[in-house]
FIROVO-376560 format. One line per field, with one value per residue (C-alpha): y, x, z; residue number from 1. Coordinates in Angstrom, 3 decimals, m for minus. Example, Ala and Ser with C-alpha at 12.3 -4.5 7.8 and 13.67 -1.06 7.14 Angstrom:
% FIROVO-376560
yy: (m4.500, m1.060);
xx: (12.300, 13.670);
zz: (7.800, 7.140);
seq: (1, 2);
//
This chain:
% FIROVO-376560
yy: (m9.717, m8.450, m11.226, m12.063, m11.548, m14.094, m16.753, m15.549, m11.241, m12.022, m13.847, m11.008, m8.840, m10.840, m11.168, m6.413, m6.758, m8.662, m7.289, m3.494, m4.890, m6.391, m2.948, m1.286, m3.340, m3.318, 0.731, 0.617, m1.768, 0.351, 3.265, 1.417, 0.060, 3.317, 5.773, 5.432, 2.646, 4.452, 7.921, 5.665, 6.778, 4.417, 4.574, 4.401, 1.725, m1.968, m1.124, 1.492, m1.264, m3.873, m1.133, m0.551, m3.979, m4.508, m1.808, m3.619, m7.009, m6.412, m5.363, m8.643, m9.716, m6.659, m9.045, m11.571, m8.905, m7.665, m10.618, m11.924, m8.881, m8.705, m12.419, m10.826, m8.363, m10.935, m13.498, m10.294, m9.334, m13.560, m13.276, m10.208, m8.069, m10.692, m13.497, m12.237, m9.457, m11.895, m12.883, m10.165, m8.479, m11.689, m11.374, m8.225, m8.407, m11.238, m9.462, m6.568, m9.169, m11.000, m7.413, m6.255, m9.291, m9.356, m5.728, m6.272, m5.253, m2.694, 0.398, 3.870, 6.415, 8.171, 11.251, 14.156, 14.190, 16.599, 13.898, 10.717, 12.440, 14.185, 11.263, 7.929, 9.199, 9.798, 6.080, 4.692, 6.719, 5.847, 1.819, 1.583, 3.525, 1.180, m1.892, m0.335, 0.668, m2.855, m4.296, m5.151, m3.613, m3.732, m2.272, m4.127, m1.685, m0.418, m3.342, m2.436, 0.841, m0.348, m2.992, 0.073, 2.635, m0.108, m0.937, 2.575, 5.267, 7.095, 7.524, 5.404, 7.857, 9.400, 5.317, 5.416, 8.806, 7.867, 4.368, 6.160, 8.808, 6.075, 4.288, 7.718, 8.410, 4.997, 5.103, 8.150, 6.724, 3.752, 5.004, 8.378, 10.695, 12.647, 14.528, 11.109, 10.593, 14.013, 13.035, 9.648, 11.784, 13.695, 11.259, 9.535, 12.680, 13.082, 9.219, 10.023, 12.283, 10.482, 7.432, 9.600, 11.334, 7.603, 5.998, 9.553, 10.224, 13.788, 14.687, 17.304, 16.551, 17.925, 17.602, 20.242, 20.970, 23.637, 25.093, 27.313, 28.635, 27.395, 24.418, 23.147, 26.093, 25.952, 22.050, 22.722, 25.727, 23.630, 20.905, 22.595, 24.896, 23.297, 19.395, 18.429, 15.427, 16.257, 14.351, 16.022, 15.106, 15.690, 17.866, 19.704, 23.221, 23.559, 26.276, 27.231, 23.486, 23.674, 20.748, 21.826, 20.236, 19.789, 19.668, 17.160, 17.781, 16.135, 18.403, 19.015, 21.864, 23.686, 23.493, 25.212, 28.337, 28.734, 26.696, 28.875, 31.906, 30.582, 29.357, 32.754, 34.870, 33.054, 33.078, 35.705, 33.995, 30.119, 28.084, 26.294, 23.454, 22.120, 19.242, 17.260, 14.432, 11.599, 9.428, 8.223, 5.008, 5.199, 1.849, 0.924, 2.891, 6.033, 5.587, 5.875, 8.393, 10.453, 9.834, 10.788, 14.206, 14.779, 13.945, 16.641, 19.516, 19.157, 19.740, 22.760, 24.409, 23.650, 25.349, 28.069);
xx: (34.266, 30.988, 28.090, 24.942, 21.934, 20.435, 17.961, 14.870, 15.784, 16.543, 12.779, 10.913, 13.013, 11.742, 8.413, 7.848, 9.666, 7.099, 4.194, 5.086, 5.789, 2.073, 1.069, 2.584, 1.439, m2.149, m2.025, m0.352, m3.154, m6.122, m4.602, m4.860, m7.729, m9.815, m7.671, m6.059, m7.887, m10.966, m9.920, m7.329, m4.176, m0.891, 2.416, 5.834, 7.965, 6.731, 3.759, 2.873, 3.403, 1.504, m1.580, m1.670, m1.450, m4.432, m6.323, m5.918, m6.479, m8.398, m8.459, m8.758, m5.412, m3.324, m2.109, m1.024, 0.874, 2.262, 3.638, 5.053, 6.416, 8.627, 9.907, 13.104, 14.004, 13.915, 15.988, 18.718, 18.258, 19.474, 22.624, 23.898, 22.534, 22.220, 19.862, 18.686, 16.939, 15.300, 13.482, 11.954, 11.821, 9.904, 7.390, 6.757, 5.669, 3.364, 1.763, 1.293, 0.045, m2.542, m4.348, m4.654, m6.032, m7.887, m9.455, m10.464, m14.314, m13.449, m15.424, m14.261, m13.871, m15.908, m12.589, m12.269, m8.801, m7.203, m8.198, m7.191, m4.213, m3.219, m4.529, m3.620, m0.454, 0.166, m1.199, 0.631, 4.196, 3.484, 2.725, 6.274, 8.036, 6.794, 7.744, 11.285, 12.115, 11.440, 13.514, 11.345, 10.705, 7.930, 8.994, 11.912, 12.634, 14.807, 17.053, 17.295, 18.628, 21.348, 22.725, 23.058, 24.309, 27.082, 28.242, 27.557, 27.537, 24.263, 22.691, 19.678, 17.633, 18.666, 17.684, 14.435, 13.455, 14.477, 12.335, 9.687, 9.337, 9.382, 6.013, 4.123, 5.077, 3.360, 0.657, m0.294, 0.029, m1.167, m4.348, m4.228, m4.640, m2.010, m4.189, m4.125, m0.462, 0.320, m1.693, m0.247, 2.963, 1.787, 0.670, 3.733, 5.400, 3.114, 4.069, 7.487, 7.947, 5.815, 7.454, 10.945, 8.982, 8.547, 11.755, 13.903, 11.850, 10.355, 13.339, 15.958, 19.427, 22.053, 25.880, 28.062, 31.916, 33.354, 36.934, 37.815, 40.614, 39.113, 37.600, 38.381, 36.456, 33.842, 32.956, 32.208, 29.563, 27.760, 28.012, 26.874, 24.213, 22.914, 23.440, 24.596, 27.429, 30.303, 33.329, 36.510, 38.368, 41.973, 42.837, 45.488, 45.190, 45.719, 47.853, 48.987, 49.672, 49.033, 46.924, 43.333, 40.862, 37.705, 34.321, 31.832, 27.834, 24.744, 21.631, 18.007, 16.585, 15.228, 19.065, 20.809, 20.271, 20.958, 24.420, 25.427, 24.788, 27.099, 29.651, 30.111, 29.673, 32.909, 34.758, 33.522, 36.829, 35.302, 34.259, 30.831, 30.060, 26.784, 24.876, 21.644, 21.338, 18.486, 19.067, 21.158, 21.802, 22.602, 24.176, 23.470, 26.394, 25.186, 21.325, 22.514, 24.823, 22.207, 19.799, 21.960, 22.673, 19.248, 18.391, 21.443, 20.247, 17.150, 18.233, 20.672, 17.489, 15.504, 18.243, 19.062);
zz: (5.791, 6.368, 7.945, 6.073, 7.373, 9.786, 7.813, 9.657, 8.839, 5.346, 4.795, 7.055, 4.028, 1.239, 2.713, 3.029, m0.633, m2.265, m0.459, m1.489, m5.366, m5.029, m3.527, m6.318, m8.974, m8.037, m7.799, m11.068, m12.939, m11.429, m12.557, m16.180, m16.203, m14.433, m15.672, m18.724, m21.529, m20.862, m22.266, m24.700, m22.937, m22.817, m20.880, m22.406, m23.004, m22.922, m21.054, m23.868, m26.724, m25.267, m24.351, m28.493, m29.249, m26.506, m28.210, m31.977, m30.421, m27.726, m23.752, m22.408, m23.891, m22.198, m19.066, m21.668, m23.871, m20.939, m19.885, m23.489, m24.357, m21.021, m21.413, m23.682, m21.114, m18.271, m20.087, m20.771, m17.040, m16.238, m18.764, m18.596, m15.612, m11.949, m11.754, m8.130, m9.761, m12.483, m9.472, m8.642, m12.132, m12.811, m9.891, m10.165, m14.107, m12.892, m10.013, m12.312, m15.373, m12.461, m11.416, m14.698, m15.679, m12.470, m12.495, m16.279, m15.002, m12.789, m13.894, m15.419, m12.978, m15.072, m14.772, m17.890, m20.022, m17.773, m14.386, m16.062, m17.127, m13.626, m11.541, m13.315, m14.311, m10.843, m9.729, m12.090, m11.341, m7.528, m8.132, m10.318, m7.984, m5.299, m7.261, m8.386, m4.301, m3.385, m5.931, m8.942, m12.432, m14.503, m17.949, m19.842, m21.705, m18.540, m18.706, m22.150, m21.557, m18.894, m21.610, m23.881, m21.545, m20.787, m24.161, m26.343, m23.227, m23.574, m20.486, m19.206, m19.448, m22.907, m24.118, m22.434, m24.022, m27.282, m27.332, m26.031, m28.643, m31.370, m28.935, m28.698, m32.059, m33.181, m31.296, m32.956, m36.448, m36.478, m34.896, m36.763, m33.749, m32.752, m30.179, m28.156, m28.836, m26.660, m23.957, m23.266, m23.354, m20.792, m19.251, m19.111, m17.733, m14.850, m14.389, m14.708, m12.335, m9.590, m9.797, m9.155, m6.250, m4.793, m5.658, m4.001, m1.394, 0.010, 1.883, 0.130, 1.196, m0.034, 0.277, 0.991, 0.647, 3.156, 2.353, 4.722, 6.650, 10.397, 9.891, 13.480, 14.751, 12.518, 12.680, 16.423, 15.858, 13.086, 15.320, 18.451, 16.485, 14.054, 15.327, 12.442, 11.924, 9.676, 7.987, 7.949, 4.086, 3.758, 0.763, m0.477, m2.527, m6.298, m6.496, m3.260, m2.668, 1.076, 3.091, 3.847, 5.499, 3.543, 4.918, 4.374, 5.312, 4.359, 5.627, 4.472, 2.508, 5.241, 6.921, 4.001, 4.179, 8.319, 7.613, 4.941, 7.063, 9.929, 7.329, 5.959, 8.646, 10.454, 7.457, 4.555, 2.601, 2.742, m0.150, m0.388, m3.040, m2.801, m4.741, m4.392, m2.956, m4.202, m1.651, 1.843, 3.440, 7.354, 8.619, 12.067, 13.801, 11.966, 13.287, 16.604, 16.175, 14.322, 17.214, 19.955, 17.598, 17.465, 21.259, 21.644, 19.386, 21.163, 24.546, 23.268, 21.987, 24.863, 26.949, 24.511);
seq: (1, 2, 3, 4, 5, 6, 7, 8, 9, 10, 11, 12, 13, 14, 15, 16, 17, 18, 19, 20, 21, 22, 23, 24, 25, 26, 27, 28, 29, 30, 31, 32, 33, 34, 35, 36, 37, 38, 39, 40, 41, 42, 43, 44, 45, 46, 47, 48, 49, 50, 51, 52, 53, 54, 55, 56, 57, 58, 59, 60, 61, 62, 63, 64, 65, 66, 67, 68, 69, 70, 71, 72, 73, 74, 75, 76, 77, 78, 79, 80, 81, 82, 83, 84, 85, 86, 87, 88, 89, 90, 91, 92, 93, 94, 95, 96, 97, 98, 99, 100, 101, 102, 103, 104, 105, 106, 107, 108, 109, 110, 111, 112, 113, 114, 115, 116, 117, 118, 119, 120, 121, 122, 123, 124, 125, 126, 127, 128, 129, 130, 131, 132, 133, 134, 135, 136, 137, 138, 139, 140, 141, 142, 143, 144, 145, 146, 147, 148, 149, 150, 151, 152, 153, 154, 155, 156, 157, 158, 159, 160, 161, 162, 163, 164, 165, 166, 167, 168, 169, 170, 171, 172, 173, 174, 175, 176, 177, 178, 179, 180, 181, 182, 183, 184, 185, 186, 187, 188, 189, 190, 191, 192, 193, 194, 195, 196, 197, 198, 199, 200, 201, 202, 203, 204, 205, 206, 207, 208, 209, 210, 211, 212, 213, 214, 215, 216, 217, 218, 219, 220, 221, 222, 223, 224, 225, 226, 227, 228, 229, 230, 231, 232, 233, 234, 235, 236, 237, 238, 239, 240, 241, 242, 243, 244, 245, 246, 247, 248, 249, 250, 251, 252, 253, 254, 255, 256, 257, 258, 259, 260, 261, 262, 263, 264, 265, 266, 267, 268, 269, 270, 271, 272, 273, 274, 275, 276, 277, 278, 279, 280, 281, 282, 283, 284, 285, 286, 287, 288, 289, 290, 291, 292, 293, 294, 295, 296, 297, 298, 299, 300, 301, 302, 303, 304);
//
C-alpha cells in the first residue's frame, strides 16, 4: 500500500499549488480588464456570461458575477465530483474574483482588435492553464460538462462547445452586434489553444508500438543509439497466432524520425504504431533511470 506523503512535503505542495493558481488568476484578470472589456470582448462559458451581465449592469460588478454565477458548479463539484477539488475550484474562483475586482482601474493597453484579440486571448489561455495544472478551475461550466459526459456520453469538449455557441450566440443578440460576437470567438480560440499549450506542455512525445521479427536485437541498438528506455509487452498475433514481443517507446518529436529509420532499416518487414502523447508522469525510480540513460547516451556520443 503505497505511503502518503510526509506532513511537511504535502504543505510545501499545497503552498507552489496555490501560489501558481494566484499566478494564474492574476494573468487571467489583467488580460480582462486590459485586454478584453476595453474592445468589448468576452470568454466562453461562465466567464463569458458573467462579462455580458457586467456589461448590462455594469463593470464593477464582474468579480461579484463571477463569483455567484460559479457557486452552482462548486456545490456539483462537492456532491458528485470530490470535495478535495471544491477546495481548490473554490480558491481559485476567489483569487480570480479578488484581482478582477482588484485591477478594476488598471488602464487599457490602449491594443487594436487584432492585439487584444492575439494577446489577451493568449493571457488569458496561459492564467487558466496555470490555475487548471495546479489543480484549480475557474469556469463551472467544466464541471458541467464532466457530469454530462458521465451520464449522456458526449465528450467534454463536445459540451463545452455546444454551451459556448449558445454564450457567443447571445452575446451577439442581445447587444445586436454580431461583428463583436466573432471576435470574442476568436478570442476564445486563441484562449483555447493557449491554455492547452500550458496545461500539455512544449514537449512532443509520442508512443510507439514496434512489431517486429527481432525485437531482442533491436531493443539493444535503440537502446545503445538512441538512449532511449523501452518496455517489452507480451503479445500474441491475430492470425498467425504466434507470441510476439511488442515494443513499447515514449520519445520526443525530434527522436521520431532517427528511430524510425533504425527500426526499418533492421527490419524492412516491422510494424510501427505511433500516437501522441499530452503528457508523462516519471515516478522516482524512472527519474533516475532516465538520468543515468541520459548520462549514458552522452558518453556514447562523446566517444562515437
Amino acid at each position: 500500500m503505497p505511503q502518503p506523503l510526509p506532513f511537511s512535503k504535502r504543505i510545501v505542495h499545497y503552498i507552489f499549488s496555490f501560489l501558481g493558481m494566484a499566478g494564474g488568476a492574476l494573468l487571467a484578470a489583467l488580460s480582462i480588464r486590459m485586454f478584453l472589456t476595453p474592445n468589448e470582448l468576452i470568454d466562453g462559458g461562465v466567464i463569458g456570461v458573467s462579462m455580458i451581465f457586467a456589461r448590462l449592469y455594469g463593470w464593477n460588478l464582474l468579480s461579484f458575477f463571477l463569483f455567484i454565477l460559479n457557486i452552482p458548479f462548486i456545490y456539483l463539484a462537492w456532491r458528485y465530483i470530490r470535495r478535495s477539488f471544491v477546495i481548490y475550484m473554490f480558491s481559485a474562483t476567489v483569487f480570480f474574483a479578488f484581482f478582477l475586482f482588484l485591477l478594476e482601474r488598471v488602464p487599457s493597453f490602449g491594443a487594436d482588435q487584432l492585439e487584444a484579440i492575439v494577446i489577451g486571448g493568449a493571457m488569458l489561455g496561459a492564467g487558466a492553464g496555470m490555475i487548471i495544472r495546479n489543480g484549480g478551475c475557474i469556469d463551472g461550466t467544466e464541471i458541467l460538462a464532466i457530469l454530462i459526459n458521465k451520464k449522456k456520453g458526449f465528450t467534454v469538449g463536445q459540451v463545452i462547445l455546444f454551451i459556448n455557441v449558445f454564450v457567443f450566440a447571445a452575446y451577439g443578440w442581445i447587444f445586436d452586434d454580431w461583428h463583436i460576437a466573432l471576435r470574442s470567438l476568436m478570442t476564445y480560440i486563441v484562449a483555447f489553444k493557449t491554455m492547452d499549450l500550458v496545461i500539455a506542455g512544449l514537449e512532443e512525445l509520442k508512443s510507439v508500438l514496434i512489431m517486429c521479427s527481432k525485437p531482442d536485437k533491436l531493443s539493444k541498438i535503440i537502446t545503445h543509439e538512441l538512449g532511449l528506455g523501452l518496455t517489452f509487452i507480451k503479445g500474441k498475433g491475430g492470425y498467425s497466432g504466434e507470441d510476439r514481443d511488442i515494443l513499447f517507446i515514449i520519445v520526443e518529436r525530434l527522436d521520431l524520425a532517427e528511430l524510425k529509420e533504425i527500426v526499418l532499416h533492421e527490419d524492412p518487414s516491422a510494424f510501427i504504431a505511433i500516437e501522441n502523447l499530452h503528457e508523462v508522469a516519471y515516478g522516482r525510480t524512472a527519474r533516475v533511470a532516465l538520468k543515468r540513460r541520459a548520462r549514458k547516451s552522452i558518453k556514447v556520443a562523446d566517444h562515437g
